[in-house]
Steps between C-alpha positions, in 0.01 A plus 500: 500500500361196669772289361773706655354539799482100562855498338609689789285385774291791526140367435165647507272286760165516672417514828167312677306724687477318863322812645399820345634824533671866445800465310686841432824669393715518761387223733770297635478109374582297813554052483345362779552139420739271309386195313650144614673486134628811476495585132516834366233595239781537279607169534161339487455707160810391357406126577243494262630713209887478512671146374576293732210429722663300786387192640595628870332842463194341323438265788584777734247788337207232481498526888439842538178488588359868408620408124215519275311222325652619131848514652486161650368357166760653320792345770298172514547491132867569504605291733264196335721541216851496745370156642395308195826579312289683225732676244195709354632856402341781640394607782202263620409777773358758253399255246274232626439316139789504264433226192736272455730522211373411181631205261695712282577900488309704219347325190558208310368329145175266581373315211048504449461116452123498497219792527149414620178677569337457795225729484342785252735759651809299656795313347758304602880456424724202544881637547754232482927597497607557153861429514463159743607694815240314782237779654474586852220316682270795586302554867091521451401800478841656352471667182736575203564830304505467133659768287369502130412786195151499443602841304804406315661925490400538898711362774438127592176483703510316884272344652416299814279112495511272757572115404161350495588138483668225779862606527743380286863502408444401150181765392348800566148617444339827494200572438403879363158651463418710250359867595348752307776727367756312627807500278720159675210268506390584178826425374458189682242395392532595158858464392678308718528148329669164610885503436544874562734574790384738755786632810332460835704531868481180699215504780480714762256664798472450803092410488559134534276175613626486870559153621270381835207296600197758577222611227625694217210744271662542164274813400527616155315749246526486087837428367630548922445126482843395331713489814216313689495263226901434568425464878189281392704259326760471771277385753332240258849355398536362830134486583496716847341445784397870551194673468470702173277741424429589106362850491464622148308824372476489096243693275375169332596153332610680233823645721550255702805296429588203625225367650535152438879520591405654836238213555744226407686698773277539733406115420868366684480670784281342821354816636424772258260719474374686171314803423447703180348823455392643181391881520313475162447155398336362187192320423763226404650482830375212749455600866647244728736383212649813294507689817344513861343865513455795325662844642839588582728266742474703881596475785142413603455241244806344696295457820216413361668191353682399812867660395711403816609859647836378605599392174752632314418736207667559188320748263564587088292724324409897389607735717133580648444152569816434712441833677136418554600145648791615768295781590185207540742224649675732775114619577427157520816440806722354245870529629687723234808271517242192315387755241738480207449674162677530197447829200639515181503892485699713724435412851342784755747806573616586851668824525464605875404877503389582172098475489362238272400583191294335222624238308652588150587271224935463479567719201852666360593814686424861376740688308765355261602131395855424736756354284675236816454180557113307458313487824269251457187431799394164436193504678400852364611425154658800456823544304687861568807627431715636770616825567751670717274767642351231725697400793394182529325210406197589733420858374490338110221239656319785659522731199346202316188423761687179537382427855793437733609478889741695664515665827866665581599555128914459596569121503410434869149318553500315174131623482553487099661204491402297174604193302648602170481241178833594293730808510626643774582853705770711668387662842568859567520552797565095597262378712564429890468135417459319166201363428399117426664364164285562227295788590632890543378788722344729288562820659869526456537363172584539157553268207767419364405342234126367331316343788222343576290582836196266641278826576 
């Protein structure tokens, strides 16, 4: 319904309340005043969700002045694009961060030329091409998805690790933890031996070392360290002039890798700053040289050591210790736009109307195995077969607890939209617009063919 009613220029729309009042059947609606631009709400609608988007109109909606500071953003963005000769797909007003295009579509052979162990519970991969085809220099802070069997009669396995190393053309590194009952790093850490070829997508996200001159807090807990590392390294290879902050929160010596790579780091850059908390450190551990204090890395730890407010903040970790640090950051006054984060499991749902419920682990859907194509959710590492009694791609995530965004469900906001790894979809209905190159609105889609979803 909402896509046919912007098809044919009959949209919903809210109204700002400039004084209160009765409002009944019956009462007559009466204009007393015209605008200096003179645009219809259906035209103003259709500016931001129809193709097209004109350069004239943009300009000439940005001086309305009763337009609202979400509209304006959205027109702003637009017309940023018009001016810089961008050629970006998608629609820039409805998504403010699409990725850029990876290296290479879906998955390719990498060769394991060397395995290390950093720590009791964390390894690390070196992936090199295996057929002399050159790599794609990755951003810091990207992350590859590597699709392997750790159960040779299930369906290959995906999962998500940021490069941890400087960024290279030639070689990629990974490093995986090992958790208790899980079946990947196990595998890893186990199995996996050099010369064995492992398929991994080129890097990708969008959680990337910003360039600029201010502070920067690089704020990591446990294995949340890797892409920190990358953006670590970065700054030491051409020894910057910023202000960096090391914050690190491990449970002891024993798992805490790389700690004499960071401090080589940390060693070629002019003004950092370093400290380490343990939250259960060992009588082997030296205070002042293993780490700096015992607890859990907080937001009031970062005062009390003189952690610039206006820095920029990039955070890694368990889910309760990101949450617990925005929440303690934007108590703090820390502008939301210098808090960036990055999750390796599905990120936090937004589905406007539907009251929040607690979180649930992605699992298959109830009832019978589909026989379609393989849905895969990287980030959930769930594997599910599809099946026609789901209209889309969006009710199979939701059947799943695979959390997911959508607001008008019909191809208009691109709410859902989301980068996909390989595969692809058909739309049905087709959206108003289509979205950005490499990603697909979930709420009008269906596969058609295996494919593989970042979610």
């Amino acid at each position: 319904m909402a896509s046919l009613l912007v098809a044919h220029g009959r949209p919903g729309f809210y109204f700002r309340v400039l004084e209160e009042g009765e409002v009944e059947a019956g009462d007559e609606v009466v204009r007393i005043s015209r605008g200096p631009e003179n645009l219809s709400i259906a035209e103003i609608n259709a500016l931001l969700y129809k193709p097209g988007h004109s350069t004239a109109r943009l300009e000439q909606a940005l001086r309305i002045t009763a337009l609202s500071a979400g509209w304006r953003s959205s027109f702003l963005a637009l017309l940023d694009r018009a001016h810089t000769g961008d050629t970006t797909s998608g629609n820039p007003g409805l998504v403010s961060a699409v990725e850029p295009q990876p290296g290479w579509q879906g998955f390719r052979p990498l060769q394991v030329t060397d395995k290390r162990h950093e720590s009791d519970d964390v390894t690390s991969l070196i992936l090199e091409s295996s057929d002399g085809r050159p790599l794609v220099r990755g951003r810091p802070g990207q992350f590859i998805v590597l699709r392997l069997r750790a159960t040779p009669a299930a369906p290959p396995d995906l999962r998500s690790y940021s490069l941890s190393d400087v960024p290279s053309g030639d070689r990629y590194r990974i490093s995986v933890k090992r958790n208790r009952g899980g079946v990947v790093g196990s595998h890893i850490h186990d199995n996996v031996q050099i010369g064995d070829i492992i398929e991994a997508s080129a890097p990708r996200g969008s959680f990337v070392l910003e360039p600029g001159g201010g502070p920067i807090v690089l704020l990591s807990g446990g294995i949340g360290v890797t892409p920190m590392l990358a953006m670590l390294h970065a700054l030491a290879a051409e020894s910057s002039p910023r202000e960096v902050w090391w914050i690190h929160g491990a449970r002891n010596g024993s798992e805490h890798p790389f700690a004499g790579e960071v401090g080589a780091c940390l060693g070629a850059l002019p003004r950092a700053h370093r400290h380490i908390c343990f939250s259960s450190p060992t009588s082997a551990d030296r205070p002042g040289v293993d780490f700096d204090a015992s607890g859990h890395a907080s937001v009031d730890s970062l005062k009390g050591i003189g952690t610039p407010r206006a820095a920029a903040f990039y955070l890694c970790g368990p889910p309760a210790f990101m949450t617990e640090l925005r929440t303690g950051l934007a108590a703090w006054g820390v502008d939301a736009k210098r808090i960036r984060s990055e999750s390796f499991g599905g990120g936090p749902a937004v589905t406007p109307g539907i009251v929040a419920t607690p979180y649930r682990q992605p699992h298959p859907p109830a009832g019978a195995t589909g026989t379609g194509p393989m849905v895969s959710f990287a980030r959930s590492g769930l594997n599910v077969r599809w099946k026609s009694t789901y209209q889309s791609v969006l009710e199979l995530a939701e059947a799943c607890d695979v959390p997911v965004r959508w607001s008008c469900r019909t191809g208009v906001c691109h709410s859902c939209q989301t980068p996909v790894i390989s595969g692809g979809v058909d739309y049905r209905p087709d959206p108003i617009e289509p979205p950005a190159d490499g990603t697909i609105l979930l709420c009008c889609s269906q596969p058609e063919g295996d494919v593989v979803i970042d979610l």
